[in-house]
N, C-alpha and C positions, 0 to 999 in steps of 0.2 A: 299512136300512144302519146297522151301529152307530157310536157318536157315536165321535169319537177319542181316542186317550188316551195321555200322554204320561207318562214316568217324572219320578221326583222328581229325575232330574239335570239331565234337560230343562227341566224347567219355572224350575229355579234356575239354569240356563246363559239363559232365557230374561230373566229377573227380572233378571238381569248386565246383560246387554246393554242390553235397556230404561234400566236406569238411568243407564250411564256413557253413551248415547249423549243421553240426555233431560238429563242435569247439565251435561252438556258443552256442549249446543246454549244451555240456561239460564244458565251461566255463562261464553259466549260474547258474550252477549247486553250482561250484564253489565260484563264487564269492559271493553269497548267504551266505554261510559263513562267510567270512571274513565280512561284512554287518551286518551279524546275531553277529559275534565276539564284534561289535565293541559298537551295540546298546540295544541288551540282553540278551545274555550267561552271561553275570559275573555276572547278576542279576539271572538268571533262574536256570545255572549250575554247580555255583560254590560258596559255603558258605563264608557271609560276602562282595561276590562282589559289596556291592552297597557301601563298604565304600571304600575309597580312588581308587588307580590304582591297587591293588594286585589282583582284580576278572578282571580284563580289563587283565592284563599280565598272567592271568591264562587262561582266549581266548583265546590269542593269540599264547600263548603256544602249546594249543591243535589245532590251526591253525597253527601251524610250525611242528606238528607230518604229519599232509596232506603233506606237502612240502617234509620232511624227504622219505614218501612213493612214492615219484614220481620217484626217478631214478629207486624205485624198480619194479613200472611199466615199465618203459623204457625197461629195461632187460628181462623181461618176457614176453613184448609182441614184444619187437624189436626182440627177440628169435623167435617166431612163424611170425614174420613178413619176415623177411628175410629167411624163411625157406618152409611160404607157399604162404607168399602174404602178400599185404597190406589192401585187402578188406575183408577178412578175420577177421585180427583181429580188424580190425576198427569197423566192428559189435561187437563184445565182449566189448572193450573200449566203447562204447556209453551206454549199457544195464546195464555194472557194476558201471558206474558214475551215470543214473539213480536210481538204486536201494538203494543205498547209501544215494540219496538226500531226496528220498522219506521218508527211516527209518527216516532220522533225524527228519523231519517235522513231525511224530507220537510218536516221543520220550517222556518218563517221563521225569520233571524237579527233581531236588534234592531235592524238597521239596515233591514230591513223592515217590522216590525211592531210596534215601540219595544218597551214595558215587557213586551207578550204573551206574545214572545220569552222570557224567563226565567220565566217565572208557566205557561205551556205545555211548558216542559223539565221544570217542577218536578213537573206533573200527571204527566209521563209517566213520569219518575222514581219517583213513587210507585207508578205500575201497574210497572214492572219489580221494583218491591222486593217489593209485593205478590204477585207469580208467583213470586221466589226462595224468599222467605219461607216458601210452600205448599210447595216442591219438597225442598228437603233431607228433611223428614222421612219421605214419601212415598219416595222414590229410595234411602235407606238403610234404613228398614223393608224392601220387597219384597223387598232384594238379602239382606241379616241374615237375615230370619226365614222364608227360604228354605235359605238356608245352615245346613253339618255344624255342628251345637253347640260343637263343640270347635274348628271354626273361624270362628268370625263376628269376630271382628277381621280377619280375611280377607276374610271377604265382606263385611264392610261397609263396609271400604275402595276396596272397587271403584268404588261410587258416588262417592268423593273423587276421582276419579281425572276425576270430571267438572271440577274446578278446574284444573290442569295444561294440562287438554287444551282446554280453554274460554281459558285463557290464551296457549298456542299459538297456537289458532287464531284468537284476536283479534287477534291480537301478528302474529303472520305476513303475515295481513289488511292490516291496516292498512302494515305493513312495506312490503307489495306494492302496496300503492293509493297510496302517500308515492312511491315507487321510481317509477313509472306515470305519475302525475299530475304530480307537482313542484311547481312554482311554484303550480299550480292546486291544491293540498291542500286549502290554505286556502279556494278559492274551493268547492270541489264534492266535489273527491277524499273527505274524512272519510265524507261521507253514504253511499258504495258499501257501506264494511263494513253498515254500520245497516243499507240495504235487501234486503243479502243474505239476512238472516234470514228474511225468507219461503218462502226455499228449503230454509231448514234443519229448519222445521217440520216440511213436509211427512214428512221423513226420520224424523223422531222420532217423529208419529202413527203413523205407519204401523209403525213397530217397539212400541211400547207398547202397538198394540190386541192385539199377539200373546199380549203377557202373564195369565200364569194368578193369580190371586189369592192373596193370602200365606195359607201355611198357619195361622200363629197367629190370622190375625184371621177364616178359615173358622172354627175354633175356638173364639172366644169367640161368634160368631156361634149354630155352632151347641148352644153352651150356652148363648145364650139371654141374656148377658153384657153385652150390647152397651148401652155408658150413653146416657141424656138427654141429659144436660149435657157434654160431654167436656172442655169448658173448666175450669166449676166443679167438678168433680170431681179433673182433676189440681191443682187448687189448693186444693183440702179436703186429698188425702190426700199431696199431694207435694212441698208448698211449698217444703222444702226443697231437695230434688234440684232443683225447678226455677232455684233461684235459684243454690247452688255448679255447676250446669252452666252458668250466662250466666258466672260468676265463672271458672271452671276454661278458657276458652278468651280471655280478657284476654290472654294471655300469647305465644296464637298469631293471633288478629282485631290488636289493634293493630299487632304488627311485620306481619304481611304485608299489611298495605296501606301502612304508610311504605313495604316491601321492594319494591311491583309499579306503584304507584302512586304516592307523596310522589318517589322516587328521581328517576321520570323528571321532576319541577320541579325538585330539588336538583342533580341534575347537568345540564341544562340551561340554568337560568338563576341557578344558585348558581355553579356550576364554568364553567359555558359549554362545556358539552362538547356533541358530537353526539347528537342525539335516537334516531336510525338507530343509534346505535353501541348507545345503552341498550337499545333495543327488542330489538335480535340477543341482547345479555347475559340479557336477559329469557325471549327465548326459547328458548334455551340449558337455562338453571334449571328454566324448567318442564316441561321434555323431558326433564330428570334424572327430575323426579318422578314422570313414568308407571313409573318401577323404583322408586321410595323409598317412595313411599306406599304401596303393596302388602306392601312387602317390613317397614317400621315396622308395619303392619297384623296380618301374620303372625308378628312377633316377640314380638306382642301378648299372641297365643295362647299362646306358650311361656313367656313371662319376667312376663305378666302386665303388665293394661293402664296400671294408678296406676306401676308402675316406670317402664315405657320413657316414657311420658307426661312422667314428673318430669324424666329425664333429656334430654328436647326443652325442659324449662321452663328447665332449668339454662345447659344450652348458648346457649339464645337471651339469657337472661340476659349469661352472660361474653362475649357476641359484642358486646354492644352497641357499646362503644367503640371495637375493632378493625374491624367495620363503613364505620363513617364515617370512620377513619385510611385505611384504605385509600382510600375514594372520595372522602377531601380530598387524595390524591396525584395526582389529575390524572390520573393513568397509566391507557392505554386496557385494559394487561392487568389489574392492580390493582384498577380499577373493576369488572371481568367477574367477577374471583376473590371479590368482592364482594358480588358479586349473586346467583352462584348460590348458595355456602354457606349464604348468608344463607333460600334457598329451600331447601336439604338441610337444615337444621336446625330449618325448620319443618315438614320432613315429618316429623321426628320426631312431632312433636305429633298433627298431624292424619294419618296413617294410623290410629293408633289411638280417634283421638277418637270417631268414629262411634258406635264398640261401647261405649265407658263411657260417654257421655251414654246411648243408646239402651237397654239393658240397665241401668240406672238406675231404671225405668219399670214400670209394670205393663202386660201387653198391651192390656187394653182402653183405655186413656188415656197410649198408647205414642205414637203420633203427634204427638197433643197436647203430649204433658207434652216431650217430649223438644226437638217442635219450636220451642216456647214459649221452653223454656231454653238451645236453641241459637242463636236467634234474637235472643234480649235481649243476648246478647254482641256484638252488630249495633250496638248504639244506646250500648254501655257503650264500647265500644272498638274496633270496625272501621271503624265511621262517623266518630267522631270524629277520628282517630289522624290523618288527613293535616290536618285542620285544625288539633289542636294543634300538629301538629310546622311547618306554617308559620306559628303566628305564634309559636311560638318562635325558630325562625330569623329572621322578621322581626325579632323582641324581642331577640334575641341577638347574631344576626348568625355565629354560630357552631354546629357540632350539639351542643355539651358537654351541653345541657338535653335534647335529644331522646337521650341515648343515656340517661342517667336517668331519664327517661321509659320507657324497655322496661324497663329493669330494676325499676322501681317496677310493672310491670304483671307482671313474672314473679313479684314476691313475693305478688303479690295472688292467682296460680296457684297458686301451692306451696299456699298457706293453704287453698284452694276444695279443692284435690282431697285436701288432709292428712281434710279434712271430710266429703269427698264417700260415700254411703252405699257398703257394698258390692254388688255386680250382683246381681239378682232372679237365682234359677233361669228358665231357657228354659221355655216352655212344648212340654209331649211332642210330635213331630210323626211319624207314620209315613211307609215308604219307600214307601207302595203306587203306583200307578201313579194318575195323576191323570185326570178326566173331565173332559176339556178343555171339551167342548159343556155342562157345567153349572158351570164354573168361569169362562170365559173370558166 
């Protein structure tokens, strides 16, 4: 019987799938977290959190230890990625961001198990950061260098498209477990979302064992290309890229984590507004961006990635201050109109991000180099960003500091990407029909 064999559109419709359903389960995971950070870890797992903001910036702290572990993913599994594949380790990254979710949602409170409590979030926290950290590079490599040449700010977008939808689906979760439970949220409710994630796994192995291996890294493969070191190597020949790509995404890591994350402390216990009301706003925004991120992705294509790119840097920039004018008006429409723009404007940035960090890179230390440098933007400015911006607000008592705050992180963009090298050539891939039984 001969083996099967599927065409190059298949195998890149397959590579699609795979990733936006595997981002989205990993960055479900995630975002649970920072949700969980915002509305009952200072109260659950950290003594004294229910007075003032010192149990809220003790969240978030242990939410910036996940960030911290991410480039440490990057490294370890852009090591085995570029060494055996990208299918490969993308099974591992999905099963260890599982495992991770699930502990926490069975975890003692401090009121159980005193100091353990926070020192056992923290461990888990770093396995969650450790599985994201492996996944982005992996998830945008198979979808890109699967994809038509001339369109991978397209295809590589798709995988982004796991952030939206992972934030949806946290956000709605949670939405519906608060709505259900009530009064008990606090007691039990939280944990539901967390243990749900066993279920999600499943869904995701089972579609990622489908996928067929990326053409470019068959390729270096079978020239024989395939490096030692993939760590030391993108830092021999890439040092740079690697570093203006942690730098070129300041601009979009720090606002969208004040925008999904910091918002829901500032307008609950800054403004005293509804948590439920933020949550819907929130979910709203990221439901824009299953169309924005695609469609920034593919404009990429046409007008070129440093343009459109610069012009998400700019606008996030002038938004700053109108931002927080809006959602110091109180006002439940005001605050919405707030929230989402504030998420249309970062889609500008990240549709097209994928494709200029990743096309940055030489195939054989593509994984590596790219995820390394996507990833350090984790620890410069996505991790930190809610804990500046509250003890600003502690410090200040006002946002005036946090909105100069973004705007000091979009000039820090402009600079990275003014710098940033221009994109390698694609490496040649043919249309021939693929041999699944020696691929897969």
């Amino acid at each position: 019987m001969s083996a099967p064999t599927v065409t190059r559109a298949q195998a890149a419709r397959r590579a699609t799938q795979a990733s936006v359903i595997g981002t989205t389960i990993e960055w479900y995971d995630f975002f649970l977290y920072g949700t969980a950070a915002a509305l009952v870890f200072p109260q659950l797992f950290f003594p004294g959190g229910q007075d003032s903001f010192n149990g809220v910036i003790a969240a978030f702290g242990t939410q910036f230890v996940g960030f911290v572990a991410r480039p440490v993913g990057a490294a370890i599994f852009g090591h085995f990625g570029d060494r055996i594949g990208r299918k490969t380790t993308l099974m591992v990254t999905l099963f260890l961001m599982a495992v991770g979710t699930v502990l926490i949602g069975l975890l003692p409170t401090y009121q159980a198990i005193g100091v353990w409590a926070p020192i056992l979030l923290t461990l888990l926290r770093i396995v969650q950061g450790i599985g994201v950290g492996g996944e982005w590079g992996g998830s945008v490599l198979i979808a890109m260098e699967w994809g038509h040449q001339e369109r991978r700010g397209l295809a590589a977008s798709w995988p982004q498209l796991g952030v939206p939808l992972g934030l949806v689906l946290s956000t709605g979760v949670v939405r519906l477990v608060s709505g259900i439970t009530g009064s008990d949220f606090l007691t039990y409710g939280w944990r539901i979302p967390f243990i749900l994630s066993i279920v999600l796994i499943g869904v995701g192995l089972f579609v990622r064992m489908r996928v067929i291996e990326s053409p470019e890294f068959e390729a270096v493969r079978k020239k024989d290309n395939v490096v030692t070191a993939p760590i030391l190597e993108a830092i021999r020949r890439q040092p740079k890229q690697i570093l203006l790509s942690a730098l070129v995404r300041t601009s979009e890591q720090a606002p969208f984590y004040l925008f999904i994350t910091f918002v829901i402390t500032y307008t609950t216990k800054h403004l005293k507004f509804s948590s439920d009301a933020i949550l819907v706003d929130t979910l709203i925004a990221a439901a824009i961006g299953l169309i924005s991120i695609p469609v920034f992705g593919r404009l990429s294509d046409r007008f070129g990635r440093k343009l459109v790119y610069g012009i998400g840097i700019v606008a996030t920039a002038v938004y700053a201050f109108p931002y927080f004018g809006l959602l110091n008006t109180g006002d439940a429409l005001m605050i919405g109109i707030a929230v989402v723009v504030s998420l249309i404007l970062h889609d500008i940035q990240y549709g097209p991000q994928a494709a200029l960090i990743a096309e940055s890179f030489d195939p054989d230390i593509r994984y590596t180099g790219a995820g390394l440098g996507y990833q350090l933007a984790s620890v410069i400015a996505g991790g930190p960003a809610p804990l500046i911006a509250a003890a600003l607000l502690q410090g200040t008592g006002g946002s005036t500091a946090i909105s100069v705050y973004i705007i000091i992180c979009a000039v820090i963009s402009v600079i990275a990407l003014v710098l940033l090298p221009r994109a390698r050539p694609a490496t040649a891939v043919g249309a021939d029909p693929v041999d699944e039984a020696t691929r897969a």
